[in-house]
N, C-alpha and C positions, 0 to 999 in steps of 0.2 A: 803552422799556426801557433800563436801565442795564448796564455792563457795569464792576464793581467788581476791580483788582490792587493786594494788599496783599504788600507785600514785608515782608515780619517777621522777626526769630530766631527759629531752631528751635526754642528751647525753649518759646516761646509756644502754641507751632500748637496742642497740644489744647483751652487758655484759650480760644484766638480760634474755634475750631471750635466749644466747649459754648456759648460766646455766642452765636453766629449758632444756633445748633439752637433757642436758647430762644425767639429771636425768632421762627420760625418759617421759616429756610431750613434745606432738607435736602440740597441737593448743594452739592457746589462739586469746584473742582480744584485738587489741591496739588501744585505742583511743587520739589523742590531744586532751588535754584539758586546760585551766586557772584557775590558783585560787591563793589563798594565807591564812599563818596562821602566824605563829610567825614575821616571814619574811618580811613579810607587804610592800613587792615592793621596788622596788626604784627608782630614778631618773635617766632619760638620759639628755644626750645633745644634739640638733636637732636642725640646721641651729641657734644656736647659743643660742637658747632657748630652759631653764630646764624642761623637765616636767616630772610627776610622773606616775609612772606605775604600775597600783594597782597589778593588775593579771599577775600573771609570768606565762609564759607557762610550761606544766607538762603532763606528758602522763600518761595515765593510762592504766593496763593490767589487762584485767578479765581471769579466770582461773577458769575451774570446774575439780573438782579431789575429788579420791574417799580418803577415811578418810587413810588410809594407808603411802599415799604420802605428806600428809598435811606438817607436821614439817619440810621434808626434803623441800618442795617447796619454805617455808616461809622462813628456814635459805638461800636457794641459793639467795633468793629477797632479803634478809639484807644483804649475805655478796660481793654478786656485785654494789650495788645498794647504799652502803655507803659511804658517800666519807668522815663525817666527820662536815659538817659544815652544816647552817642551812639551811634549807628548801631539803633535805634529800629525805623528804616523808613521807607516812605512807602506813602501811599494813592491810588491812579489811577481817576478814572472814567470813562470813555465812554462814548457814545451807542449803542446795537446800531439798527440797522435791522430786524432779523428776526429770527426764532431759527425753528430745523424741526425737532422729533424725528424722527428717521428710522426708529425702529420702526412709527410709526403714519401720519407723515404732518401730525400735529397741528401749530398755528405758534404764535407768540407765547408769549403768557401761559400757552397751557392747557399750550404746549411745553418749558417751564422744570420 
């Protein structure tokens, strides 16, 4: 099993969400988050003064999927989710060792 974080723009997240549904994932977890890389912020204007804004906002979506699904999950993340210019995003994937639902008890695959 895979463990998929894509760091995207907010404005993406329902794109990137109706993608992955089509595919056939139904959960995931979306979190707000800040940060910044090449991008490196940039400056408002506010009651008349400039200031700089280091951390852009960015959501991130975690995703656990069994090896199967991987490639098709990562192309729907890149190709809704691109717009072109910088700060884009990036896609992360790791290894899971386990997964438990803790409703039932279930692991792995039946556990996703």
């Amino acid at each position: 099993m895979k463990k998929i974080e894509a760091i995207i723009k907010p404005f993406k997240l329902d794109d990137v969400r109706e993608a992955l549904t089509e595919i056939g994932i139904n959960g995931m977890t979306v979190t707000e988050v800040k940060g910044f890389g090449r991008q490196k912020g940039h400056t408002e204007l506010y009651r008349g003064a400039e200031y700089m804004i280091d951390f852009l906002p960015k959501v991130k979506i975690e995703v656990i999927l069994t090896e199967d699904i991987v490639d098709r999950a990562i192309e729907a993340i890149m190709n809704t989710a691109q717009t072109g210019k910088i700060g884009d995003g990036k896609i992360f994937i790791y290894e899971v060792e386990r997964v438990i639902r803790i409703r039932t008890g279930e692991e792995d695959a039946d556990a996703i």
